[in-house]
C-alpha positions as CSV (number, residue, x, y, z in Angstrom):
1,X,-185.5,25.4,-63.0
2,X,-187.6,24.9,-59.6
3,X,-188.8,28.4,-59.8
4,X,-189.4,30.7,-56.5
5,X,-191.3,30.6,-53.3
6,X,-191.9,34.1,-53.1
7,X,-193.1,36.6,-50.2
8,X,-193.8,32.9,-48.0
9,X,-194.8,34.1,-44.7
10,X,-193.3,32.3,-41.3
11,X,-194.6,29.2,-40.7
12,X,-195.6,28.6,-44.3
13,X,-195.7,25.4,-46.1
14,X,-196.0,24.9,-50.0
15,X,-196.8,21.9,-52.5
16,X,-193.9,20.2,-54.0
17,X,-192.3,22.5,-57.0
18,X,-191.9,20.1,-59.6
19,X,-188.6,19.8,-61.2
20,X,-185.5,17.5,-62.5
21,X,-183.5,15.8,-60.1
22,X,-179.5,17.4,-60.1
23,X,-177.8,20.0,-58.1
24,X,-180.1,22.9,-57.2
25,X,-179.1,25.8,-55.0
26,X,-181.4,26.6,-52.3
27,X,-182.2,30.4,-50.4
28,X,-183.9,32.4,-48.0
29,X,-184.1,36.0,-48.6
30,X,-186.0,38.8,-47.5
31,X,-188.3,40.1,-49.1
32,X,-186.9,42.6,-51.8
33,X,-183.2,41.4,-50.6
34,X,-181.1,39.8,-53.1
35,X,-178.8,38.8,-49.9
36,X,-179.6,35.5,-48.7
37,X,-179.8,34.7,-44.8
38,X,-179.0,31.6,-45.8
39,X,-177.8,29.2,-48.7
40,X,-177.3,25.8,-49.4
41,X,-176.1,23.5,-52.6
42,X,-178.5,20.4,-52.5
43,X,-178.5,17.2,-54.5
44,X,-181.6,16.1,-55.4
45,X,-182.3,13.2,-56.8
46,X,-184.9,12.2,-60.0
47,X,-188.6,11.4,-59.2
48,X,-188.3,12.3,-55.3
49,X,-190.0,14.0,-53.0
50,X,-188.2,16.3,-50.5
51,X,-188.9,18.6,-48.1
52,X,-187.0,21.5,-46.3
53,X,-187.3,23.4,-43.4
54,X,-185.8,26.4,-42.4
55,X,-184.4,26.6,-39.4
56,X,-182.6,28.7,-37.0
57,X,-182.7,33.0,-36.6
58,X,-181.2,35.6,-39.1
59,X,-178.1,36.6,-37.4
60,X,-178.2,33.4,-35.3
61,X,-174.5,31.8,-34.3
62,X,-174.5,28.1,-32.9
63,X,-177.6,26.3,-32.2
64,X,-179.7,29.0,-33.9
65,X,-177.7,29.7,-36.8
66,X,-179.7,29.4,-40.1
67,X,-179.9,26.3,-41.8
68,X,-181.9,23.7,-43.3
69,X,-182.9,20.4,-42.3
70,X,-183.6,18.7,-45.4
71,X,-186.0,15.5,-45.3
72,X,-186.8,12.4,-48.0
73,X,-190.2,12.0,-48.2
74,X,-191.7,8.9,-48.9
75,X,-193.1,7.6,-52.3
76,X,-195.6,5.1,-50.8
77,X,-199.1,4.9,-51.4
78,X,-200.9,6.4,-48.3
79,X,-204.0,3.8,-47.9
80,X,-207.4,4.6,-48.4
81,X,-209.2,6.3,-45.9
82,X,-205.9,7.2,-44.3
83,X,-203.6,10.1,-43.5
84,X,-199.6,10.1,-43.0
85,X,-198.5,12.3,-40.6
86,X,-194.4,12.2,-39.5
87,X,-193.4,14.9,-36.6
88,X,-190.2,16.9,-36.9
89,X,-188.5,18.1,-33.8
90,X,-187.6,21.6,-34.9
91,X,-186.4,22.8,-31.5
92,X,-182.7,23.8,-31.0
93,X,-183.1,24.1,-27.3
94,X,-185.7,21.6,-26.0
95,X,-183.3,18.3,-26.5
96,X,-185.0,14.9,-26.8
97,X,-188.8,15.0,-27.2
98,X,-191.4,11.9,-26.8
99,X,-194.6,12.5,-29.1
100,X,-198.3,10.9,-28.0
101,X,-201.0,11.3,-30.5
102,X,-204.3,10.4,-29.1
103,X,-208.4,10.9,-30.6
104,X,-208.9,14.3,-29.5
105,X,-211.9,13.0,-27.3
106,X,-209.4,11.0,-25.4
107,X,-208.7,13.5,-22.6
108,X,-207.3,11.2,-20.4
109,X,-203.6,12.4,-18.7
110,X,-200.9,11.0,-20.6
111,X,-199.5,9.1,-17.0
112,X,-199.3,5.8,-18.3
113,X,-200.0,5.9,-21.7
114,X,-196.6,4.4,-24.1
115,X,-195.3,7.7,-26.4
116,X,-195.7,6.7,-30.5
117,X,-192.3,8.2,-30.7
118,X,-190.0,8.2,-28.2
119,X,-186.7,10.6,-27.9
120,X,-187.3,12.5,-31.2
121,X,-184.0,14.6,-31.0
122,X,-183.2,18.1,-32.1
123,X,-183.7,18.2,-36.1
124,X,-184.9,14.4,-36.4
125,X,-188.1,13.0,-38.1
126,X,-190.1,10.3,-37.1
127,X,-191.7,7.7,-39.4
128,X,-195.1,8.3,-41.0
129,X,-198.0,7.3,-38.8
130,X,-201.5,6.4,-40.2
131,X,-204.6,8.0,-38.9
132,X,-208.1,7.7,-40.1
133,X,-209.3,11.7,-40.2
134,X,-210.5,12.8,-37.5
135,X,-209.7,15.0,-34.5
136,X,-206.5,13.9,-32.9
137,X,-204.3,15.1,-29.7
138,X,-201.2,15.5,-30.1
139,X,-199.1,15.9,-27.0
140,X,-195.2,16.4,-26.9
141,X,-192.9,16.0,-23.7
């Protein structure tokens, strides 16, 4: 089996759990529940990489119901002196988003500048975007 996250605090990411690809069942529960706040059935398939994210409110209805988004990660090589970064738009309230990213010395208003995504909606991902390391901006309107 995949195995268990356990006792993962808000906000909380974790390495990819390695396992076969097939149907795989997966929860949130409080800690020391054995109820789930929410559940999902979820094919994966062999040798990828996936990622969820929970989203929504325990007890939420609508917009803010519990839920994942689930997201297909990419198997390419990242470059060499390079970093991939993608953006997901995690908001159920905030509607269309446009995302700059910027060196963080660049402190120049963002009047003007083009967005490197533009209208990332309500549970969508952008496409990976290579950055040397360094300090970046990263503005969102």
């Amino acid at each position: 089996g995949l195995g268990n996250l356990d006792a993962a605090p808000r906000a909380e990411a974790s390495f990819y759990n390695p396992g076969s690809g097939g149907a795989r069942t997966l929860s949130i529960r409080p800690s020391g529940s054995s109820t789930p706040i929410v559940s999902v059935n979820l094919p994966l398939p062999e040798l990828s990489f996936t990622t969820a994210i929970a989203l929504g409110t325990p007890g939420g209805t609508g917009a803010d119901a519990p839920r994942f988004l689930v997201v297909s990660d990419p198997k390419t090589a990242i470059p060499n002196d390079l970093c991939t970064l993608r953006f997901v738009n995690v908001s159920s309230f905030s509607g269309d988003v446009d995302v700059y990213v910027d060196p963080a010395a660049d402190l120049t208003p963002i009047t003007g500048k083009t967005p490197d995504f533009v209208n990332l909606g309500p549970e969508e991902v952008s496409d990976a975007i290579g950055l040397i390391p360094a300090n970046w901006r990263f503005m969102i309107t």
